[in-house]
PDBQT receptor file of N, H, CA, C and O in Angstrom, charges set to zero:
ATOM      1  N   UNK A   1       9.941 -19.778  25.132  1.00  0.00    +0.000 N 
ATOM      2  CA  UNK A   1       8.626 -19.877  25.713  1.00  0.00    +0.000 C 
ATOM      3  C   UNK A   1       8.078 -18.478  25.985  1.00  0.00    +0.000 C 
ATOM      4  O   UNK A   1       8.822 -17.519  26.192  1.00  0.00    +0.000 OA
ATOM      5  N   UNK A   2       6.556 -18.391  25.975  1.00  0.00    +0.000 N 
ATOM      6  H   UNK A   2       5.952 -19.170  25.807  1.00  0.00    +0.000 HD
ATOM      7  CA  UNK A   2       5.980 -17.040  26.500  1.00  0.00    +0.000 C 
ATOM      8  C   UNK A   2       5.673 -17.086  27.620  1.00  0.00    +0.000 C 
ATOM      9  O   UNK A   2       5.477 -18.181  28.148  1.00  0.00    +0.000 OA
ATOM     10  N   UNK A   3       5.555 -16.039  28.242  1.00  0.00    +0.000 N 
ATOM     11  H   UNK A   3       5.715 -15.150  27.813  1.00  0.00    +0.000 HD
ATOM     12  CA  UNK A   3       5.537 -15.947  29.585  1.00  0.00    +0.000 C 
ATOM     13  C   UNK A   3       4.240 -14.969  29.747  1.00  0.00    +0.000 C 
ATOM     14  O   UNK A   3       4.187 -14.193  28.793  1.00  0.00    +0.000 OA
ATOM     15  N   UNK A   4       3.430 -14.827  30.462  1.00  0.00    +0.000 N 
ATOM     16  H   UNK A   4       3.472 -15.457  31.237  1.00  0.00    +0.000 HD
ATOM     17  CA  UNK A   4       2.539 -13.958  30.800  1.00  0.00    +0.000 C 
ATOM     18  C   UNK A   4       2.681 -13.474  32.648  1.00  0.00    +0.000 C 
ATOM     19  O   UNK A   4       2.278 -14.038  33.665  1.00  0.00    +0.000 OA
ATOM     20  N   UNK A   5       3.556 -12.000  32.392  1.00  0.00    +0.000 N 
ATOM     21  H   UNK A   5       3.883 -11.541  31.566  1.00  0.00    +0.000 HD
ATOM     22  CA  UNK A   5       3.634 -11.409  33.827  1.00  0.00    +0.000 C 
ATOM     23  C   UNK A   5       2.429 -10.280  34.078  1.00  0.00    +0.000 C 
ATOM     24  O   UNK A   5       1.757  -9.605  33.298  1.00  0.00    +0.000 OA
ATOM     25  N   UNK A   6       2.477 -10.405  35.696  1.00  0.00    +0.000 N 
ATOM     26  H   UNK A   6       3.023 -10.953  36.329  1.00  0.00    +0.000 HD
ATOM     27  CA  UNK A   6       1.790  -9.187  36.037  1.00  0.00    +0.000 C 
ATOM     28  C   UNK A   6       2.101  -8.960  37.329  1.00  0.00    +0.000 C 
ATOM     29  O   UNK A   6       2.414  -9.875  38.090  1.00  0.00    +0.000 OA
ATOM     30  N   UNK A   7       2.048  -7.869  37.637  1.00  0.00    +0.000 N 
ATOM     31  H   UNK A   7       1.793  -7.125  37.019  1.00  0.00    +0.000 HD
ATOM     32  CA  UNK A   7       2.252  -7.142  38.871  1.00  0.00    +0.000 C 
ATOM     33  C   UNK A   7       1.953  -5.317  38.703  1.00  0.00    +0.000 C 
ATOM     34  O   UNK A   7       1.142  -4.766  37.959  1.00  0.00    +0.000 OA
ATOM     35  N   UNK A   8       2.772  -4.787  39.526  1.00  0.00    +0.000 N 
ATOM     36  H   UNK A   8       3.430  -5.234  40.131  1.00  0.00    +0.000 HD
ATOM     37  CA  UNK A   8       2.867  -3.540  39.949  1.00  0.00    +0.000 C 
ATOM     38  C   UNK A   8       4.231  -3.120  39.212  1.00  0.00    +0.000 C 
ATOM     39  O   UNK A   8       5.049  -4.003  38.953  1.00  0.00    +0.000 OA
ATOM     40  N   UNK A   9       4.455  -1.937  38.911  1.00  0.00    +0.000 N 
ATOM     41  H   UNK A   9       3.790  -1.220  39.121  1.00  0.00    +0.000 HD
ATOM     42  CA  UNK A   9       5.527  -1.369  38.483  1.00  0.00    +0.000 C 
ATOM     43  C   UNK A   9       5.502   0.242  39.222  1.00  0.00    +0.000 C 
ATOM     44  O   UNK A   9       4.369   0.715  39.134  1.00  0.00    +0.000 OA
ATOM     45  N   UNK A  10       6.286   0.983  39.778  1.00  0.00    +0.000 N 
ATOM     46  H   UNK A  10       7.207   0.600  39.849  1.00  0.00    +0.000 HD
ATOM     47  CA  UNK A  10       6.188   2.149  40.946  1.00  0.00    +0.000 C 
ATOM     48  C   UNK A  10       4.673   2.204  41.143  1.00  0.00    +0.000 C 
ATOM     49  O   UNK A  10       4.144   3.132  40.531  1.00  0.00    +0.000 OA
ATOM     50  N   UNK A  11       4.106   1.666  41.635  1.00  0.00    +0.000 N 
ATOM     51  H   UNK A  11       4.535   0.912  42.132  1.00  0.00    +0.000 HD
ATOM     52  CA  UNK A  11       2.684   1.322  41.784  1.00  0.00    +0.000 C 
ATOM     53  C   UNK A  11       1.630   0.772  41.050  1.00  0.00    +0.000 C 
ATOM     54  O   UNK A  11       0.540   0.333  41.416  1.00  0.00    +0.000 OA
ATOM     55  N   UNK A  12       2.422   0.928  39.367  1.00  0.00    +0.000 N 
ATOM     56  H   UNK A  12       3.307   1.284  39.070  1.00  0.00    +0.000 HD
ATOM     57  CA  UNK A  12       0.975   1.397  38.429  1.00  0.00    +0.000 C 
ATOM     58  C   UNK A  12       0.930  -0.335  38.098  1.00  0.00    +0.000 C 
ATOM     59  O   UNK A  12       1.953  -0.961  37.822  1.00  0.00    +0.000 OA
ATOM     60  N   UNK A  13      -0.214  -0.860  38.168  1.00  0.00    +0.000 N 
ATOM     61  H   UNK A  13      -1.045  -0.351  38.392  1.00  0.00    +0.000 HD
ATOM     62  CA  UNK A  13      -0.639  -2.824  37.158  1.00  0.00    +0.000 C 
ATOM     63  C   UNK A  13       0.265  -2.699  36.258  1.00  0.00    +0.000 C 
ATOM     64  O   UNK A  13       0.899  -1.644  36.274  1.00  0.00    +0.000 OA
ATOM     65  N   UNK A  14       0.518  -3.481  35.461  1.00  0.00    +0.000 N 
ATOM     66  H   UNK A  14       0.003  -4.339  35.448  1.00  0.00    +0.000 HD
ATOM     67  CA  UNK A  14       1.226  -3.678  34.272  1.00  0.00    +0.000 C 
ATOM     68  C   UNK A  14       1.112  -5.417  33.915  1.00  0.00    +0.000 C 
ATOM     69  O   UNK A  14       1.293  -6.189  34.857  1.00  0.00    +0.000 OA
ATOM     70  N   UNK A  15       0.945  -5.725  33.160  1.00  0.00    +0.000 N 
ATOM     71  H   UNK A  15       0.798  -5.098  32.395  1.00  0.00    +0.000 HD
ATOM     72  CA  UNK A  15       0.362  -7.133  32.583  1.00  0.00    +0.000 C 
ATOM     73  C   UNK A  15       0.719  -7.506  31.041  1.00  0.00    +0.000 C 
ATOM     74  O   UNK A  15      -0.058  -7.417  30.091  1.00  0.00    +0.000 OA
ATOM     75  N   UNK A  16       2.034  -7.930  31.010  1.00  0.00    +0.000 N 
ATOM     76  H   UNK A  16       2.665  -8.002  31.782  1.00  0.00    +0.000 HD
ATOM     77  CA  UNK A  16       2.520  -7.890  29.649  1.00  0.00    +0.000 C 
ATOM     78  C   UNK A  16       2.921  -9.376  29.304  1.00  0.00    +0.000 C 
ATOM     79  O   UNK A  16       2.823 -10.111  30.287  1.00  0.00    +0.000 OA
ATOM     80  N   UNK A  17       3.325  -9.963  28.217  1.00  0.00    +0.000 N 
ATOM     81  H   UNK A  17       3.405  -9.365  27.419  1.00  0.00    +0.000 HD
ATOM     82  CA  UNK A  17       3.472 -11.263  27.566  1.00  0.00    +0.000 C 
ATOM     83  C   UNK A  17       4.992 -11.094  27.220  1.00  0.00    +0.000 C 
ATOM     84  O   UNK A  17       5.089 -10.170  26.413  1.00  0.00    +0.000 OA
ATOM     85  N   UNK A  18       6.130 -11.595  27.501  1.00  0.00    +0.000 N 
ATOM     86  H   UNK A  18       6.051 -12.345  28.157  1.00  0.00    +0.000 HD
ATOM     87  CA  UNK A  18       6.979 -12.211  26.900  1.00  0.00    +0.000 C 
ATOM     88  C   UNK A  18       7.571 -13.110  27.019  1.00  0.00    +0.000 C 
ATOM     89  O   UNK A  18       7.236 -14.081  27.698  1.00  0.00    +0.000 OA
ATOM     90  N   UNK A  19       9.126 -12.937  26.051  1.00  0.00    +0.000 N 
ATOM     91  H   UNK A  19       9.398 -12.148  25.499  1.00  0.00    +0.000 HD
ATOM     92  CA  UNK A  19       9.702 -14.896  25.842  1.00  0.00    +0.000 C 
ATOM     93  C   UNK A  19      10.708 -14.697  26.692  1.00  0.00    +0.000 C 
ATOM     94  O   UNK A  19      11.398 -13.700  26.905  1.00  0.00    +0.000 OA
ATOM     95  N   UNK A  20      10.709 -15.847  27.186  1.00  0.00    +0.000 N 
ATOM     96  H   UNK A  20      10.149 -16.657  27.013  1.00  0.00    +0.000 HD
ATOM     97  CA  UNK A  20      11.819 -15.904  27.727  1.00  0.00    +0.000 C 
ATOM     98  C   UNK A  20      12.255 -16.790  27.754  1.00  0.00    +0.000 C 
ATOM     99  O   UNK A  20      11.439 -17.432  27.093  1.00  0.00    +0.000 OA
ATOM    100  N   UNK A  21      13.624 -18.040  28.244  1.00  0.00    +0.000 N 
ATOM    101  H   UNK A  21      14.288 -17.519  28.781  1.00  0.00    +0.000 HD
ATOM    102  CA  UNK A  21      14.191 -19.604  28.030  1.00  0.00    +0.000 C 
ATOM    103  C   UNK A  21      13.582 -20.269  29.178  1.00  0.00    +0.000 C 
ATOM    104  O   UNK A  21      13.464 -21.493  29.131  1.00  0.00    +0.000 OA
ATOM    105  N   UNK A  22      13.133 -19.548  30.325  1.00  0.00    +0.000 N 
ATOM    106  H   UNK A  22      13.229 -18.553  30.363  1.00  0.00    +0.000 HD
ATOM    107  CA  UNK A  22      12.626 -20.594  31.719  1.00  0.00    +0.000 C 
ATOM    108  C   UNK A  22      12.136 -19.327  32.510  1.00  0.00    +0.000 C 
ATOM    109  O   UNK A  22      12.389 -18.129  32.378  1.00  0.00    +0.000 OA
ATOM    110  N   UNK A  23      11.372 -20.008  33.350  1.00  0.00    +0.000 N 
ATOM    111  H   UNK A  23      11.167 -20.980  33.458  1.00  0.00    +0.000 HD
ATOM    112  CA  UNK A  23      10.933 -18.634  34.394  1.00  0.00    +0.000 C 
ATOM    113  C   UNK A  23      11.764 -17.842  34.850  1.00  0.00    +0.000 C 
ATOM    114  O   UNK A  23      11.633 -16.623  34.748  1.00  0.00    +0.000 OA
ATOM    115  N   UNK A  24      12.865 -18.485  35.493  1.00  0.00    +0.000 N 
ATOM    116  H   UNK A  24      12.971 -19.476  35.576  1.00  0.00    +0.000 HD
ATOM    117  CA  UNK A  24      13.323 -17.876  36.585  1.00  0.00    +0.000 C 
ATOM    118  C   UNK A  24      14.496 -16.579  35.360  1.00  0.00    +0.000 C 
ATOM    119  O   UNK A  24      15.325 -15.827  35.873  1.00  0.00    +0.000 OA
ATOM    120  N   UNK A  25      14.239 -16.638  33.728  1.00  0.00    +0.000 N 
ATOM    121  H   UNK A  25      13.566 -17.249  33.312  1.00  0.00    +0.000 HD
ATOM    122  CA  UNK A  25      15.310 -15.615  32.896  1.00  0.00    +0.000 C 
ATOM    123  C   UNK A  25      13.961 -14.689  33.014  1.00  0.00    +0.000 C 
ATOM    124  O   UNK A  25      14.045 -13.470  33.166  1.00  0.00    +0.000 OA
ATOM    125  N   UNK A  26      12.809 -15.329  32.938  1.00  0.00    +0.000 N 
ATOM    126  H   UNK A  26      12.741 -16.319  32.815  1.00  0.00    +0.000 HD
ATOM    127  CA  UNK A  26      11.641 -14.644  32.780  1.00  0.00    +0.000 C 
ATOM    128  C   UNK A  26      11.466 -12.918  34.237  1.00  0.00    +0.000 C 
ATOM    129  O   UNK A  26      11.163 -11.731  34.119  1.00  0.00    +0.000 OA
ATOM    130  N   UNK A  27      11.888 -13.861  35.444  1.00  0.00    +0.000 N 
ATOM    131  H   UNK A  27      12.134 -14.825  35.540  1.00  0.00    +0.000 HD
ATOM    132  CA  UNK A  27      12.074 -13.018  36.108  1.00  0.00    +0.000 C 
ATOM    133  C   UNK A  27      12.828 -11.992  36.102  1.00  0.00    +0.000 C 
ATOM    134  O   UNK A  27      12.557 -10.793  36.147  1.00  0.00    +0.000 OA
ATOM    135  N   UNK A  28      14.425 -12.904  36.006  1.00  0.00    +0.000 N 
ATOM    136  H   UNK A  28      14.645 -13.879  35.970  1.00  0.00    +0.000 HD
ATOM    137  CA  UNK A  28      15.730 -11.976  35.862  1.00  0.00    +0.000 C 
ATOM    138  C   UNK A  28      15.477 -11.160  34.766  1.00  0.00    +0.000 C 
ATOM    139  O   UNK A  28      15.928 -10.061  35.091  1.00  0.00    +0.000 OA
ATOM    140  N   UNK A  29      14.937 -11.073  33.482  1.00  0.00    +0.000 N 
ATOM    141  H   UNK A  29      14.571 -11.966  33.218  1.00  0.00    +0.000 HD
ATOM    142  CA  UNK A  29      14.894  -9.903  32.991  1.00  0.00    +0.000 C 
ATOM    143  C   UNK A  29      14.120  -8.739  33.630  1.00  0.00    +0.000 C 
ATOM    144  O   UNK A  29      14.657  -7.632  33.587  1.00  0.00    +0.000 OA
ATOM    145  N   UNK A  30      12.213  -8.940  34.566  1.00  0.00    +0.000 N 
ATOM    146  H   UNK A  30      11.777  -9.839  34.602  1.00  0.00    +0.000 HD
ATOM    147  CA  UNK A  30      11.751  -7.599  35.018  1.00  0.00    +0.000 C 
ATOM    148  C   UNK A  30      13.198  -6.915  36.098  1.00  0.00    +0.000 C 
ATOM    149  O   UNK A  30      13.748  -5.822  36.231  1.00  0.00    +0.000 OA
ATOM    150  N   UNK A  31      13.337  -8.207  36.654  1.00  0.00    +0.000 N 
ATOM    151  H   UNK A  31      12.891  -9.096  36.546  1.00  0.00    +0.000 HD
ATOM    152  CA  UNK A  31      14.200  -7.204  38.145  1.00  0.00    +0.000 C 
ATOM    153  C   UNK A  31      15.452  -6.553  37.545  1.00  0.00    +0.000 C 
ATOM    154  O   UNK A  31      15.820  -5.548  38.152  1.00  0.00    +0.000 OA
ATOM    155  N   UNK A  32      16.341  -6.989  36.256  1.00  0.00    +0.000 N 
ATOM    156  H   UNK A  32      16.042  -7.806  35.763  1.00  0.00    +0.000 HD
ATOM    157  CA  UNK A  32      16.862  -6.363  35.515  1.00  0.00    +0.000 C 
ATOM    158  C   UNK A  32      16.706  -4.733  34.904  1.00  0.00    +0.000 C 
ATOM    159  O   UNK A  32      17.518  -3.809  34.941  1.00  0.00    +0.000 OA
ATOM    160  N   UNK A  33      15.322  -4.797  34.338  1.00  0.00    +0.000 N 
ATOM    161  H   UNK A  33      14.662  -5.547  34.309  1.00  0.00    +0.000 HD
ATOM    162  CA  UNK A  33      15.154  -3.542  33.950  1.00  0.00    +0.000 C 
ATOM    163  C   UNK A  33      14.449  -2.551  34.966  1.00  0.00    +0.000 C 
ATOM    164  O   UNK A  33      14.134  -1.364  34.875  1.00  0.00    +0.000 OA
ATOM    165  N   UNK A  34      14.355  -3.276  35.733  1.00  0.00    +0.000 N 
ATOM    166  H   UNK A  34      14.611  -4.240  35.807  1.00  0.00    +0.000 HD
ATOM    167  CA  UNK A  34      13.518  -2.222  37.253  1.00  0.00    +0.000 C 
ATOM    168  C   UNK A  34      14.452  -2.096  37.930  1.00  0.00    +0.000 C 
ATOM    169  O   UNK A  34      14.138  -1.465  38.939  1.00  0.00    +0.000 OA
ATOM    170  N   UNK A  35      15.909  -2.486  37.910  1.00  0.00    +0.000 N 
ATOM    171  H   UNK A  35      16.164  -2.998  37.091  1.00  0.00    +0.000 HD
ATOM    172  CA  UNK A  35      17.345  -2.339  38.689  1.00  0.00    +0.000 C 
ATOM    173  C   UNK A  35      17.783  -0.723  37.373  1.00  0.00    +0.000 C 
ATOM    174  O   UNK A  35      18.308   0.303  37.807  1.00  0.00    +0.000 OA
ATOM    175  N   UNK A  36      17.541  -0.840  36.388  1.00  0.00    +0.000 N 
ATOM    176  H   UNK A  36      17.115  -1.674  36.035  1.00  0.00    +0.000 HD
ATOM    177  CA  UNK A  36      17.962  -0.196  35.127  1.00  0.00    +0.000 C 
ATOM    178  C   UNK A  36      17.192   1.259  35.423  1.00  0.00    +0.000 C 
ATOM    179  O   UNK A  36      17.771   2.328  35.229  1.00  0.00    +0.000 OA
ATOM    180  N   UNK A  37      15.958   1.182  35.864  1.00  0.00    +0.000 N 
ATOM    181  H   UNK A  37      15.488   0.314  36.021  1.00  0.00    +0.000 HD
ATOM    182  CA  UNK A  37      15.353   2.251  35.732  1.00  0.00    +0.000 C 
ATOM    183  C   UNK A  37      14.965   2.654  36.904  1.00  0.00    +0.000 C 
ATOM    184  O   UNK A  37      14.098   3.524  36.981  1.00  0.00    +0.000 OA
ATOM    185  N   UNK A  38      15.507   2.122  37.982  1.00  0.00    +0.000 N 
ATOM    186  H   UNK A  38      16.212   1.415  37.920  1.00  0.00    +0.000 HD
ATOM    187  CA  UNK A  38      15.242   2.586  39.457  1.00  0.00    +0.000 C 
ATOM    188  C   UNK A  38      13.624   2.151  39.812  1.00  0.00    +0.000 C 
ATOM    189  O   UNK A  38      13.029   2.851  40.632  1.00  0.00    +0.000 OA
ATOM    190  N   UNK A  39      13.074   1.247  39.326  1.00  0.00    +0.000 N 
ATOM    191  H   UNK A  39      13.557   0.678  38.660  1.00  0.00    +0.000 HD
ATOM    192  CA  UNK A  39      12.051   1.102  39.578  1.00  0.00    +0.000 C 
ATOM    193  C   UNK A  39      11.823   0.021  40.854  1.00  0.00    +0.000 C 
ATOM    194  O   UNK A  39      12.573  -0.749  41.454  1.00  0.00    +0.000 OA
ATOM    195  N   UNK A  40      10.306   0.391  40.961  1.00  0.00    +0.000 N 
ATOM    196  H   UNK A  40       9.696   1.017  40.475  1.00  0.00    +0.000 HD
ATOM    197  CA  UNK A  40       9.749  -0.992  42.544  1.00  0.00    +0.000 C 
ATOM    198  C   UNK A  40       8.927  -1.519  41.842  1.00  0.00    +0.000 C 
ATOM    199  O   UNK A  40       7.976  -0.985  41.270  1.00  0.00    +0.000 OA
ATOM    200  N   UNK A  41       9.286  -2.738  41.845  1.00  0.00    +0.000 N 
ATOM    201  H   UNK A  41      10.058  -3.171  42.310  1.00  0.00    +0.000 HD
ATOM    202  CA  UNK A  41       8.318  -3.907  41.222  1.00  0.00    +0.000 C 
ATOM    203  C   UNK A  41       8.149  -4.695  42.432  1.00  0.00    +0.000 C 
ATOM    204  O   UNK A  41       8.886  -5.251  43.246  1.00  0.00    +0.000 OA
ATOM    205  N   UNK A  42       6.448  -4.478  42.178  1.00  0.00    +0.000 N 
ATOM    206  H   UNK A  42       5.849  -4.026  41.517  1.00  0.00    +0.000 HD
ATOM    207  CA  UNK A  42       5.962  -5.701  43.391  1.00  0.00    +0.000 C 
ATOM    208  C   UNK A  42       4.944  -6.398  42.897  1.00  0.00    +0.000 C 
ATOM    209  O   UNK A  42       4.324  -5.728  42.071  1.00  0.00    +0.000 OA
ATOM    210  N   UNK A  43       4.467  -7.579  43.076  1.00  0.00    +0.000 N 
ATOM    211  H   UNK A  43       4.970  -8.123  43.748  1.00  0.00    +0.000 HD
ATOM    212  CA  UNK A  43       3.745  -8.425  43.312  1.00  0.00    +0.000 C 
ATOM    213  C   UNK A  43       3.455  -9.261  41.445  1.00  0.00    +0.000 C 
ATOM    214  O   UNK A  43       2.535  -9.463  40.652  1.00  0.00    +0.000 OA
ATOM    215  N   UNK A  44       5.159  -9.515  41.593  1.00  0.00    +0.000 N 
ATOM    216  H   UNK A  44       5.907  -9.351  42.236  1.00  0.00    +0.000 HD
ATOM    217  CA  UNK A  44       5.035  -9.911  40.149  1.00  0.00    +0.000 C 
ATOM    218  C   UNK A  44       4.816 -11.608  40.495  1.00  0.00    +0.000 C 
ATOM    219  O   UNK A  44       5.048 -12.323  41.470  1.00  0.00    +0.000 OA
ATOM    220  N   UNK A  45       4.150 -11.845  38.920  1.00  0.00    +0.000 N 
ATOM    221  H   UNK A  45       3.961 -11.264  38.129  1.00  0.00    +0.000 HD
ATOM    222  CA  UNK A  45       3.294 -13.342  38.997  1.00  0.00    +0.000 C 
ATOM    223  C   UNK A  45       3.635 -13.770  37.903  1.00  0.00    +0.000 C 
ATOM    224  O   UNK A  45       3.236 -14.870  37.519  1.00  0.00    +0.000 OA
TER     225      UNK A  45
């Protein structure tokens, strides 16, 4: 399935489309790569 996220990434919008198997992998992959790159992700949707 596609997913359409958006939020904040170290402050900056970011609003991108991908696949993922269910929401909640949809999630576990941003907090994944924002654990990866030391990043703050907020106000993801």
């Amino acid at each position: 399935m596609k997913f359409k996220v958006t939020g904040e990434w170290n402050g900056e919008p970011f609003n991108r489309v991908i696949e993922a198997e269910n929401i909640n992998d949809c999630y576990d992959h941003w907090m994944l790569w924002a654990q990866i790159a030391h990043a703050d992700v907020t106000n993801i949707r």
